[in-house]
Structure formats: C-alpha cells, structure tokens
N, C-alpha and C positions, 0 to 999 in steps of 0.2 A: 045083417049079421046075426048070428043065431047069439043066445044068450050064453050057450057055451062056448064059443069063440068070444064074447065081447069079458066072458072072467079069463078065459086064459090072457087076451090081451092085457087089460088091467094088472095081471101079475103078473107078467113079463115087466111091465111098468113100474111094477113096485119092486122087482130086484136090483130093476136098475137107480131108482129111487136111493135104494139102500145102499149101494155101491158107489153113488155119485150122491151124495144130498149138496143141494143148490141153494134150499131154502130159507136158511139162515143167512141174514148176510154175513154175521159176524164170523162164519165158516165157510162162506160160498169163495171158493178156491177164483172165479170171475174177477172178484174183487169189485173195481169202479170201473172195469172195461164195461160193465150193462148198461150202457145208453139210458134205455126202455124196455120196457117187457110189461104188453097190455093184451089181454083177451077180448075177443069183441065176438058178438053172436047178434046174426040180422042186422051189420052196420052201426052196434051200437057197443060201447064200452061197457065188459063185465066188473062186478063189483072188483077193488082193488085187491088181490090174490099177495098170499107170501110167499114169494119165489116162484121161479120159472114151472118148477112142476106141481105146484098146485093151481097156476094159471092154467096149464095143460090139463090137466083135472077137468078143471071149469068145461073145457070147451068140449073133453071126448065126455064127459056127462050127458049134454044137450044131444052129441052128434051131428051136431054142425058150428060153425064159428072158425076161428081159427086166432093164435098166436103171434104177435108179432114182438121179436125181439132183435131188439139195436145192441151190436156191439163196436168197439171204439178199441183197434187194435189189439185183439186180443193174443198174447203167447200159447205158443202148444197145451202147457199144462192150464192155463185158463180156457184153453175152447173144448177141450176135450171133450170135459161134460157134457156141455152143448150136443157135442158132435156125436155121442152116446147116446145122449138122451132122445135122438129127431133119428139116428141110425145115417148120419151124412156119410158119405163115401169120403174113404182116407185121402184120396187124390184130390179131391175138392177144397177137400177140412186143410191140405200143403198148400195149395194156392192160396186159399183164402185165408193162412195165416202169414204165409212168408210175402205174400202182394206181388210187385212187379210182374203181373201180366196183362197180357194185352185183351179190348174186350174181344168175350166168345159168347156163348151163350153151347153147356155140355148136360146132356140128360143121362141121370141115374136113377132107374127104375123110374119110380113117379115124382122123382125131384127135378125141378130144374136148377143148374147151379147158372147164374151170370153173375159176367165179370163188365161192370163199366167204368170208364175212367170220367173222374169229376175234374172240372175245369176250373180257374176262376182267374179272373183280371185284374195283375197287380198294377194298381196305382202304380203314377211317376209323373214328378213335372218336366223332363227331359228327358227324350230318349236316348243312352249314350248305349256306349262302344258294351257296357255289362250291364245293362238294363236288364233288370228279370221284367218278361211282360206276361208268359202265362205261367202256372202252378197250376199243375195236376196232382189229381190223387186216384184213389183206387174205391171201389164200392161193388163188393159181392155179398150176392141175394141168392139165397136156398130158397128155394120156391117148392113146399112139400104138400098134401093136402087140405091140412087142417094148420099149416105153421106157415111162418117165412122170415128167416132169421137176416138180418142184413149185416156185415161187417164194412167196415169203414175206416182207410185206411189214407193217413193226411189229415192237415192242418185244418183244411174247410168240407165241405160241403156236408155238412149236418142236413138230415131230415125230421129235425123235430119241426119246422112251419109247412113241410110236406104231409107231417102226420095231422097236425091242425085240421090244415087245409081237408084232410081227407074225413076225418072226423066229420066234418061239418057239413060232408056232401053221405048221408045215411045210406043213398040208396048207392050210391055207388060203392061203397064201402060194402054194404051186405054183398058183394058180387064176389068178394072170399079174396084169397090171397095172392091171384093173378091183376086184380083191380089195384092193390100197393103193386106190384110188378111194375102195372103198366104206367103207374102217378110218379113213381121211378125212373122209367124210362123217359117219360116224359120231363119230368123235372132235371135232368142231365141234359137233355138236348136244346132245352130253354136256356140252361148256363151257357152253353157251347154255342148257341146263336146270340147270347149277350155278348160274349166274349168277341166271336167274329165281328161283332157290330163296332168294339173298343178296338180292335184289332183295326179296324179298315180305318180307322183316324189316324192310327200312329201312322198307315201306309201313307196316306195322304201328305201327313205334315213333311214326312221324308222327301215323298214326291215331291212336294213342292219347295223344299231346300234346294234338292237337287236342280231344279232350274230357275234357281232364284238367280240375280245379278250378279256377279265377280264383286267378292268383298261385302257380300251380306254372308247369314251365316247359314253355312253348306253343310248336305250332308256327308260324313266322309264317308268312307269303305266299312268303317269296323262298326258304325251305329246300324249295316244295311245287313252287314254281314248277321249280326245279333238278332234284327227283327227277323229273318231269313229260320237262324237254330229255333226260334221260339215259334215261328207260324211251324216249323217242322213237328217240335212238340205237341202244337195243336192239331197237327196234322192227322200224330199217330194216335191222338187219342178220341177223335172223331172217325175216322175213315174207315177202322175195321167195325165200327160196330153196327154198319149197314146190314152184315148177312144174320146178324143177330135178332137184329128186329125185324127184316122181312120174315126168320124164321118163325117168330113170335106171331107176327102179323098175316102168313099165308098158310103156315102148315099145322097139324093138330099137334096138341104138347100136351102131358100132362100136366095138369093144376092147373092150365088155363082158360079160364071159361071161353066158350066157343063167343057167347056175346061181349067180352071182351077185343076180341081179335081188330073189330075195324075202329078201335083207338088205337091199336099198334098201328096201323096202316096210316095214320093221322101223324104220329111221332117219325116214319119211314118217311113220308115227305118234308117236313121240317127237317131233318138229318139228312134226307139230300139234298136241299139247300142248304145248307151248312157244308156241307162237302165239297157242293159247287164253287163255292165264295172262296172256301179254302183253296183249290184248285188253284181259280182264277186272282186270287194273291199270291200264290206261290208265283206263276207265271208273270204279275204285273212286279212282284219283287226283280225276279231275275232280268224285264227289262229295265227295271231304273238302275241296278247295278251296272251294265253294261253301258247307259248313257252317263253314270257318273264316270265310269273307268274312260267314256270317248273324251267326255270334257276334260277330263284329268287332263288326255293325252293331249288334247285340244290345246288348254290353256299351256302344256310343256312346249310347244312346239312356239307359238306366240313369245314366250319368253328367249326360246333361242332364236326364233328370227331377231327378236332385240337384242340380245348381245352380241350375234352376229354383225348387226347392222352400224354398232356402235363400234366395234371392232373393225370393222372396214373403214368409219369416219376417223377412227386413230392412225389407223396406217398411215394416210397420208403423211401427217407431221411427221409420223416415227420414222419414213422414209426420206423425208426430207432435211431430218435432223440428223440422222442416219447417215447420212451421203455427206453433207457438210462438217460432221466431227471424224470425218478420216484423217483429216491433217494431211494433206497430201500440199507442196507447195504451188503448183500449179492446179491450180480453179480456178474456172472463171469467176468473176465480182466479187474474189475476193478484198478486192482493192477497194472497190467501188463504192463512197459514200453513201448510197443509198441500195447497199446487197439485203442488208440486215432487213429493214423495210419490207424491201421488193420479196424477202423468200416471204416474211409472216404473213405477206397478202396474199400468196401465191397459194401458202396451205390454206389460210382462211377462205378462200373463194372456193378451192378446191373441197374442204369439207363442208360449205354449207350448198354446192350443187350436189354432193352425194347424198349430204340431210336430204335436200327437199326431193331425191327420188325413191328414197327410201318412205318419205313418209306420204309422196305422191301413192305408191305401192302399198300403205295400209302393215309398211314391218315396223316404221315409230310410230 
C-alpha cells in the first residue's frame, strides 16, 4: 500500500472515529455489551488500548495483528458503531443482532460472517414429561482481515477459557483471525459432542425403564416424547452446520489462511460424528417409543383378558341365582332339603373348573 493510500485510509478512520467515538467508556454508547476487546500482533497481546479504536490503531500501525472483540447481545444502537467502524454488511449486522438463525457460514467482500449455535447440557436428576435437557444459544463471528468481532447470544457459552487457551498456544495465534475462527469452531463442536455423550445416558436410562419389569418404574409416553423435542433441538443445531465447515475446510475464503484449512477438516469429522450419533438416537428414540406404545397395548389387553375371565367365573352363580329367584311355583328341588346345598355346590364346582382353565390358559 502506497503511503498515499495508507493517509487516506487513516482519515477515513478518523471520520469515522469522530462520528462514532467508542473510546470512552463512560460515552461508549456499547455500554457492558464488550465482553473483550484485545489486539494482538505475532500471537502475542498488544499493550492494553483505550477503546475499540485505538486498539484498531495498534494493529493497522504495525500492518499486521489483528482485533478481537466479544460482544454479549448487543441492540441495534449498541452495535452500530461496531458495525461502522469494521464496514460489516447491514444484512449481517440484522442477524447478528436480532439472533434466531440457523448455522451458515455468508461471505461479504472479504468478511466472512458465521453463524453457530452453542449447546450445553442441562442438569436433572429425573428425566420427566418437562425436563429441559439441551439449551442452545446463538454465536456470530465477523471474520475481516485484520479483526474478528464475535457476538453472543444466550445464557452460556462464553469464550473467555477459549481466548486463554488460545493466548497460550502463540504460534497458533500469530496465524491471524481465521486461527480464532477455527478455536471456534472447534470449541462448539467439542460442546455438542459433550452434550451427545449426556445425551446417550438419558437415552439409555429410558431404554432401560422401558423394559424393566411390570411395577418398577417405567418410562411413560410423555418423558420419551420430551427427550425426542430436545434430541430435535439438538438436532437442528448441529446438523446444518456441516456445509459450513466443509466450506471453511475445502474451499478458499477470505481471511482464512490457507494453513488453516486442515484443522477445519479435523472439526468436519468430529461434527460428523456428532451428527451420526444424533441420527442414530433419533432413530433408537423412535423405536423404544413404539415398544413402550406395544407394551402399553400389551399389558391393556392382559388386563382385559382378566376381567374378562373373571366375568365369565361370575356368570355362573349369576345364572344360577338368576334362574332360581323367578319364583315360579313349580321348580324342581324346590322342596328338597338339601336344594339349597346342592345349587352352592353346583356353582362352586362350576367356577372353580372355569378358574383352573383360565388360568391353565395363562388369562389368571
């Protein structure tokens, strides 16, 4: 860059400086949405800067380094500045403030903007019918030259033990702001395989209600139905972001260094295992649903062959009591000192051969 481009830069920079000052906190329109906001040049953290643009300063001085700044929900009028200051695309700067999308990964000029959803596994010591089991959130990453802004949107998945951890690894850090991209990527897909891993216990413990003995505790319909919504959630928030990172991982992007690329292809395989798992528990869901709904039916049908059977062991007396309270004058032994006797043995005999073929039969 010629010395006359690199001062018109600069004052384009300062107009916009002057139109937006960030640097102040006790005026920075942000507020406590700034996470972080650290310059780093060759992998290593610049001196501590006042504000967003004079850490930007820092870094196009050197001409190399770059940016990284965390935000934590920000509103329209708090990301504005930001979104001025770095030149983000408006369609971006709406997603990335209003959230609920699904991941993509969308290129503007030389930014890339990604969208990934962060996962995490709510504790429970039962699984019922309203158990919450996963909680998602949202995590978009400007990915520009010399910057990389992340927004963060939910309760969890903070990146400050990401940012550590990355600090601490220098050289990979000097590898500029596709190296956070990819500690990123990576660090979402490591939750969402914890998760799947929390995830395959609840399946289990289900399973195994589900064929446990008549009269231990079963699982019903509406604890299977719930794990079923929640592996769905986790579903949608792993599944599309396959063509995102093979895009990351196979094809040329801006801002991503080329020796980059085959740790994307490192995270593409962990995310399709994760994807498979998920799959194959959606699928092992939908058969223990189906063997709860047989036993259901199972055990209904067990309990009407018993009422049934016990119902036909009544008949007899009822028919026999039945018969003899007609009052009719002429019946036989009505007379007979020993009628009374003779019928109660007659049903008695009579229901306890029906008992024992009933329960020869397996219906008592």
């Amino acid at each position: 860059m010629s010395m006359v481009g690199g001062l018109r830069k600069m004052a384009r920079l300062a107009r916009r400086v002057r139109r937006v000052d960030l640097s102040h906190p006790a005026r920075s329109p942000l507020g406590t949405t700034v996470v972080n906001c650290v310059a780093y040049r060759d992998g290593r953290r610049l001196r501590a800067a006042d504000g967003i643009e004079e850490s930007l300063r820092q870094v196009r001085k050197y001409g190399d380094g770059f940016v990284w700044i965390g935000l934590h929900e920000p509103s329209e009028e708090e990301f504005e500045g930001v979104a001025e200051l770095f030149g983000l695309h408006p369609l971006a700067v709406e997603d990335a403030v209003h959230a609920h999308q699904r991941p993509k990964l969308e290129r503007y000029d030389d930014v890339l903007f990604t969208v990934f959803k962060t996962v995490t596994y709510v504790e429970h010591e039962r699984l019922t019918a309203t158990s919450e089991v996963v909680d998602t959130g949202e995590l978009m990453v400007f990915t520009g030259p010399d910057f990389v802004v992340t927004v963060r949107h939910g309760r969890h998945g903070s990146l400050g033990p990401l940012r550590e951890a990355l600090e601490a690894d220098v050289e990979q850090l000097a590898k500029g702001p596709s190296a956070v991209l990819h500690a990123i990527a990576d660090h979402v897909v490591d939750d969402c395989l914890a998760v799947v891993d929390a995830v395959q216990a609840d399946i289990e413990q289900v399973e195994t209600d589900v064929f446990a003995p008549r009269g231990a505790e079963s699982a019903d319909a509406g604890r299977i139905y719930q794990l079923k919504r929640e592996l769905l959630e986790l579903k949608r928030a792993v599944v599309p972001l396959a063509r995102p990172v093979a895009t990351l991982a196979t094809e040329p992007c801006p801002s991503v260094d080329p020796a980059i690329q085959p740790y994307f292809r490192d995270v593409a395989d962990h995310l399709a295992r994760a994807g498979e798992q998920i799959s194959a528990f959606d699928g092992l869901v939908d058969s223990i649903l189906q063997a709860h709904l047989a036993q259901v039916t199972v055990a209904q049908n067990e309990d009407m062959r018993k009422i049934t059977a016990w119902a036909a062991i009544i008949a007899v007396p009822t028919m026999v009591c039945g018969v003899y309270g007609m009052n009719f004058e002429h019946m036989p032994e009505l007379r007979w000192a020993y009628g009374y006797p003779f019928a109660l043995g007659v049903i008695a005999v009579a229901c306890f051969f029906i008992y024992r073929g009933f329960k020869r039969n397996g219906w008592l």
